[in-house]
C-alpha positions as CSV (number, residue, x, y, z in Angstrom):
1,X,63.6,-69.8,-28.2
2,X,63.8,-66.1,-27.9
3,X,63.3,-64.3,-24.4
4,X,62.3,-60.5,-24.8
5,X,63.2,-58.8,-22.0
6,X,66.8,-58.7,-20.6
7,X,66.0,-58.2,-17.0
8,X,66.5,-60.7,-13.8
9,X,63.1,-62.7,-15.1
10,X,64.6,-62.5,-18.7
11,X,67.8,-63.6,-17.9
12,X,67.3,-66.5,-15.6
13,X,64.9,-68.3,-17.9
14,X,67.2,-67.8,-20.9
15,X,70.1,-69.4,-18.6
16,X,67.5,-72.1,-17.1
17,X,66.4,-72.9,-20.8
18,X,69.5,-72.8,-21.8
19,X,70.9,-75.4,-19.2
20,X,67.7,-78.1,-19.9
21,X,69.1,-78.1,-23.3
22,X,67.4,-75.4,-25.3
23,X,69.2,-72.9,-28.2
24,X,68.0,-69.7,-26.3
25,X,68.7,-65.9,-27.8
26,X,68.1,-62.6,-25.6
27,X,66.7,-59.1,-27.1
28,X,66.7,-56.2,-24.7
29,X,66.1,-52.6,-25.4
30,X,68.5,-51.6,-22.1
31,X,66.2,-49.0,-20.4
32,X,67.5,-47.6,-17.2
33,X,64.7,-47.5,-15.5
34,X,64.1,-51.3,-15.5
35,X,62.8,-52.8,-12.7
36,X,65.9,-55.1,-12.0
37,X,68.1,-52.1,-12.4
38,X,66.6,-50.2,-10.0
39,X,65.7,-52.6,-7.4
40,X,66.2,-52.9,-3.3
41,X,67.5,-56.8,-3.8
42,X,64.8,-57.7,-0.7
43,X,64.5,-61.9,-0.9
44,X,62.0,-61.5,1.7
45,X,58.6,-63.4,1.2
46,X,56.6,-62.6,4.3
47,X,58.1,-59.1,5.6
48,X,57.0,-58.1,1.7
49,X,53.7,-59.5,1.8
50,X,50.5,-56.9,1.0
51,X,46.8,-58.1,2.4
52,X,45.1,-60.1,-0.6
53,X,48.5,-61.3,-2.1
54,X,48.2,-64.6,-0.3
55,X,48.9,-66.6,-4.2
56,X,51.8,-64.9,-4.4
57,X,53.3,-65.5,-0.7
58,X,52.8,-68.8,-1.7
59,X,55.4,-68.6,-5.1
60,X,57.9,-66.1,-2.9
61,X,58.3,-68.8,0.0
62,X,58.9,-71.6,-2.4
63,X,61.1,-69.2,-4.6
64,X,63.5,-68.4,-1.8
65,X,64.1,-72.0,-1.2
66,X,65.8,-72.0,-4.6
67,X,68.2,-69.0,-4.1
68,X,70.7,-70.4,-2.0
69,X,71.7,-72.9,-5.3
70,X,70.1,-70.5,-8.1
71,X,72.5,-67.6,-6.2
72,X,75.7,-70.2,-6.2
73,X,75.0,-72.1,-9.7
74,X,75.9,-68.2,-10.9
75,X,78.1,-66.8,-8.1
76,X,76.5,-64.5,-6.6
77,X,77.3,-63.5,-3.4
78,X,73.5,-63.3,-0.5
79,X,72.8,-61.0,2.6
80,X,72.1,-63.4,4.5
81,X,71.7,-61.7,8.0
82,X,67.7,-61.7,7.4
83,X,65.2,-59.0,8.0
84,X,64.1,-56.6,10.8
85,X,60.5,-55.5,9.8
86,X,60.1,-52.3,12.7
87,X,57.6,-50.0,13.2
88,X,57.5,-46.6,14.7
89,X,53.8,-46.6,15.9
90,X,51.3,-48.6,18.0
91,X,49.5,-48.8,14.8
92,X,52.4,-49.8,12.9
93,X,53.7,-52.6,15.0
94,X,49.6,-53.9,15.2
95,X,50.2,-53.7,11.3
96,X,53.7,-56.3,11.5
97,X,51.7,-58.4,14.2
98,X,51.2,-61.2,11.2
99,X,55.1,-60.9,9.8
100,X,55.4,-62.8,13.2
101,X,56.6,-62.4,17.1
102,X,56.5,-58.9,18.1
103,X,60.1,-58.0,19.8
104,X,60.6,-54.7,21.9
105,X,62.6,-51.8,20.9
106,X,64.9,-53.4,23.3
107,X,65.2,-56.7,22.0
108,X,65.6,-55.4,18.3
109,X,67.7,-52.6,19.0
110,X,70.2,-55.6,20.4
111,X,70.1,-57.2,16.6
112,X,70.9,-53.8,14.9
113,X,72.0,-51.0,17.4
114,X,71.7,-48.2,15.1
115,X,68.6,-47.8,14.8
116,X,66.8,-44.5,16.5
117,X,65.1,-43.9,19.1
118,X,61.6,-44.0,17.2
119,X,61.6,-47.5,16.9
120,X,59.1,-49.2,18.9
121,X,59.6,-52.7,17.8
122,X,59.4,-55.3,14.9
123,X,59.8,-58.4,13.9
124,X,62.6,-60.6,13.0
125,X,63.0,-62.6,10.0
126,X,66.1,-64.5,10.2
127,X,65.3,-66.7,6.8
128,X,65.0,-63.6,4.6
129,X,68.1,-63.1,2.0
130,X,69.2,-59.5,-0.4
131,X,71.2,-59.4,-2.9
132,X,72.8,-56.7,-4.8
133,X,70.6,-56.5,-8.1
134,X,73.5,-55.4,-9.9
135,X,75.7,-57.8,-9.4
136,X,73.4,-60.4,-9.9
137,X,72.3,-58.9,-13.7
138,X,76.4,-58.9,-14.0
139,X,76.2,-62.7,-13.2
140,X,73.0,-63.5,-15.0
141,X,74.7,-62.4,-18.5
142,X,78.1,-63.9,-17.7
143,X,76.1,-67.2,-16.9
144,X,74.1,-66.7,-20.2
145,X,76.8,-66.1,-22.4
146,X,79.1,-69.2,-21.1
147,X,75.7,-71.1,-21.4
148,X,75.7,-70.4,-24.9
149,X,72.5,-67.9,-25.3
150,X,73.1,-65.3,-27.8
151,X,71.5,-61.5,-28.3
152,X,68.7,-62.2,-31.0
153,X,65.0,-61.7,-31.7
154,X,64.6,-65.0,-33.9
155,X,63.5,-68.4,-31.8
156,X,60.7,-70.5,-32.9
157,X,59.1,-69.9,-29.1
158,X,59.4,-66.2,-27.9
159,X,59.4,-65.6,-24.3
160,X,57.6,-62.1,-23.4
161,X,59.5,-61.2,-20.0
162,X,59.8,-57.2,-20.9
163,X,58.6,-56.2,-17.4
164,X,56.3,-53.5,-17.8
165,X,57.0,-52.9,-21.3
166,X,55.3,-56.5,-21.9
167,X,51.7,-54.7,-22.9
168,X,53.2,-53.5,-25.9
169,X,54.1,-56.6,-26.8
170,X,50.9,-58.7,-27.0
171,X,47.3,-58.1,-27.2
172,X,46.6,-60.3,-24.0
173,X,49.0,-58.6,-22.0
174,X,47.1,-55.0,-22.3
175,X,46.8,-55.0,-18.8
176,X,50.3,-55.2,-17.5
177,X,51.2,-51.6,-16.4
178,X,54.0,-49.7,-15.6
179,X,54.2,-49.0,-11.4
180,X,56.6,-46.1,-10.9
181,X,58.8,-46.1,-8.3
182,X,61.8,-43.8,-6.9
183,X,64.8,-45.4,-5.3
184,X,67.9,-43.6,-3.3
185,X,71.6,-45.5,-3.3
186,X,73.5,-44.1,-0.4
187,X,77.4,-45.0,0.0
188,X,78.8,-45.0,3.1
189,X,81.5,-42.1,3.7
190,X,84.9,-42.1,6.2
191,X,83.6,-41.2,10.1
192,X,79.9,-42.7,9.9
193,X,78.3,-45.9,11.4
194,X,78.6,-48.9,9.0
195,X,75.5,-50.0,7.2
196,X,73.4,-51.9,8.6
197,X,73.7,-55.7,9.3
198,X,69.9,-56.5,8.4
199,X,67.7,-55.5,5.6
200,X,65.1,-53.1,7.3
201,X,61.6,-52.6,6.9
202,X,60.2,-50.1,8.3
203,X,56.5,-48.5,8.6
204,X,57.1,-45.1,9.8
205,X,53.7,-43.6,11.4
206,X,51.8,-45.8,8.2
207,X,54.4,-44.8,5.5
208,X,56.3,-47.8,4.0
209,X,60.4,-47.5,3.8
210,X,63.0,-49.6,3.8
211,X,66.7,-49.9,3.7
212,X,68.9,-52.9,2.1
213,X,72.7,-53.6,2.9
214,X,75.2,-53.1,0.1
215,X,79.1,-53.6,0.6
216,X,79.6,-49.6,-0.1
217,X,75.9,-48.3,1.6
218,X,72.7,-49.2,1.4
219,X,70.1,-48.8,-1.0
220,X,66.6,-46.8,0.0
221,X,63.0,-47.3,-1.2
222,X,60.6,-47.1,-2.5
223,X,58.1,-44.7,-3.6
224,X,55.0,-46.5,-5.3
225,X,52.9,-44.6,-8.0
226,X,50.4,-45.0,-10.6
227,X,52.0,-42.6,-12.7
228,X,52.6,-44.4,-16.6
229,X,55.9,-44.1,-17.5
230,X,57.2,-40.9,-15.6
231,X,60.6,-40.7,-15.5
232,X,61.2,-38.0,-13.4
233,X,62.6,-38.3,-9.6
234,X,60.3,-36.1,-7.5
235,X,61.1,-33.9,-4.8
236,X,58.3,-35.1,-2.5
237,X,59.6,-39.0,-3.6
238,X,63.1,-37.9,-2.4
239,X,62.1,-36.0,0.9
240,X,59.8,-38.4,2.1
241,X,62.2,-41.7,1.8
242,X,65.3,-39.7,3.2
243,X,63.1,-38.1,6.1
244,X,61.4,-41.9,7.3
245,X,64.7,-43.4,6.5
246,X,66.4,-41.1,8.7
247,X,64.0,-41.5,11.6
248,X,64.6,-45.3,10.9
249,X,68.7,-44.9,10.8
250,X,69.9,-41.6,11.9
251,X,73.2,-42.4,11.0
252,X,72.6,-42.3,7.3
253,X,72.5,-38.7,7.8
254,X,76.7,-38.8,7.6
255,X,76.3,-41.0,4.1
256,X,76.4,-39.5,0.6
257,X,73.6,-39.6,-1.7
258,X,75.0,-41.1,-4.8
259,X,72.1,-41.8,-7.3
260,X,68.3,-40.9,-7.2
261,X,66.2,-43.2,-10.1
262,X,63.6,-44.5,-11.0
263,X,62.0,-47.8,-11.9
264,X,58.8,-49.5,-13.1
265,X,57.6,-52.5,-11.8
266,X,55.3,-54.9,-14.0
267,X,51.8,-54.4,-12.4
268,X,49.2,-57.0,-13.3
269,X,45.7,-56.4,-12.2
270,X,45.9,-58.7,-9.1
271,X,49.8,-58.4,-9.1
272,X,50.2,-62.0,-9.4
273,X,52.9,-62.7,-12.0
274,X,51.5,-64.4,-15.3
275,X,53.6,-67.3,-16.6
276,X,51.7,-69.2,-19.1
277,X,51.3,-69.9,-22.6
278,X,49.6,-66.8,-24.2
279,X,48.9,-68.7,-27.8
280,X,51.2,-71.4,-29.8
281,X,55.2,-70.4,-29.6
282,X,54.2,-67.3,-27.2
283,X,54.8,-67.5,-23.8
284,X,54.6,-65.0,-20.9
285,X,56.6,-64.4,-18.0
286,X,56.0,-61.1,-16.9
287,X,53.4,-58.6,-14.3
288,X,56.1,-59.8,-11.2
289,X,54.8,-56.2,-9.8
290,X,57.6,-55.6,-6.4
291,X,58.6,-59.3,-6.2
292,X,60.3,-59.8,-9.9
293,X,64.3,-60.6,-8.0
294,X,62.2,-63.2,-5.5
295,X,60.7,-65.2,-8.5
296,X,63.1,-65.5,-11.0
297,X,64.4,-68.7,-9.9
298,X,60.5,-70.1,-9.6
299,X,59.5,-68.3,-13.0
300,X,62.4,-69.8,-14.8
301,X,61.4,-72.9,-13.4
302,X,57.9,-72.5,-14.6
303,X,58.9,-71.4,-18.2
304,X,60.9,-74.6,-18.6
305,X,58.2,-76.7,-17.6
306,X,55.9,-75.2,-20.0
307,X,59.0,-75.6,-22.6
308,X,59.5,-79.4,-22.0
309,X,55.5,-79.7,-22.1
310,X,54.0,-79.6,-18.6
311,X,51.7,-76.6,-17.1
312,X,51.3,-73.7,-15.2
């Protein structure tokens, strides 16, 4: 079998195929605006949910029951703190009402004391889990590699899980497209407030922000455009997120900004992911749109099963 596509999707079906007994080979162009590259490392099923995307709630919630043994079977470390989704409006906290119980500024600013003033409120998530996207591609090849899975394009099956370079690769993915987005990693510097405890989402005054732990900083995001496959960081991309992150966490105002990139996300046309046979020897495993980290353990699952002669 040979996966194309060397991302987090890539990876963990080549290492799950590889563990159920399969000779597996990887071929990946190494772009560095890949989605798992440039990712937040949010595990967070609900707090991520968009209206209409009910399917894919479904796959998240049963995908982040398998991290805890997909994250140790490779050992990777998990933020395991969970998730304050906050909001900086009336509007904003109506808009987090279904994430779950509203709590006060009060009663959240006792979970994560640093953030500002502007916060009216949130929700908790306490079952939510991050992890640091790099370290886990680290892991995923390490894993790979001791599993036996070699860098190749031969395999009597190939496995199209090239994110949003898929469409190129198959008539009857045409329709997977690239979503641009522009992330900020900020390291934390001598004399400022630690990073925060919790992942945070935030919706500042409508706009959508958030802010994920890392040992060193935090990681910010993410801008969201329909823009192709523009590579360019934008001014108005980096004001925005430093400005609502700011509002969010004031202290980040003493951190150093250490990398501004960008990504693409795999956008299918109802962002639900497609994992399915595509025609004899061709699967797909791609279109994962913002939520490609949270189902790699499901899709792998998936692509096995379709491997050992079940369906999707």
């Amino acid at each position: 079998m040979a996966v194309r596509g060397g991302g987090v999707i890539g990876l963990s079906v080549a290492l799950a195929a590889a563990r159920a007994g399969f000779s597996v080979s990887v071929f990946d162009l190494g772009s560095p605006h890949a989605g798992s590259r440039v990712a937040g490392g949010m595990l967070a099923p609900l707090t991520e949910a968009w209206p209409g995307e009910e399917a894919v709630v479904a796959q998240g919630v049963e995908a982040l029951a398998l991290w805890p043994s997909f994250a140790d079977s490779i050992g990777v470390p998990l933020f395991t703190a969970g998730t304050l989704a906050v909001g900086t409006q009336p509007g904003d906290l109506a808009d987090l009402r279904p994430a779950g119980e509203l709590l006060t500024s009060r009663e959240i600013r006792a979970l994560e004391p640093s953030l500002g003033p502007a916060v009216r409120g949130g929700v908790y998530a306490p079952g939510d889990l991050a992890v640091d996207n790099r370290v886990l591609l680290s892991a995923l090849w390490k894993a790979c590699l001791d599993a036996g899975v070699v860098s190749s394009v031969d395999g009597r099956v190939t496995v199209i899980a090239a994110g949003a370079w898929s469409g190129a690769l198959h008539p009857a993915l045409r329709s997977i497209r690239p979503v641009k987005g522009e992330i900020l990693r900020l390291t934390h510097r001598p004399g400022a407030l630690p990073p925060p405890r919790h992942t945070i989402r935030a919706l500042v005054s409508g706009r959508p922000v958030y802010l994920v732990p890392r040992d060193d900083g935090l990681v910010v995001g993410a801008t969201q455009y329909e823009a192709g496959f523009d590579t360019d960081v934008s001014v108005a991309g980096v004001r925005d997120l430093l400005r609502d992150a700011e509002t969010v966490l004031p202290g980040i105002a003493e951190y150093a900004l250490t990398e501004a990139a960008v990504g693409f996300r795999a956008g299918s046309p109802d962002n639900v992911p497609i994992v399915r046979w595509l025609e004899p020897d061709v699967i797909a495993a791609t279109g994962h749109h913002r939520n490609g980290l949270l189902l790699a353990p499901h899709t792998a699952r998936l692509v096995v099963e379709l491997l050992q002669g079940g369906s999707s």
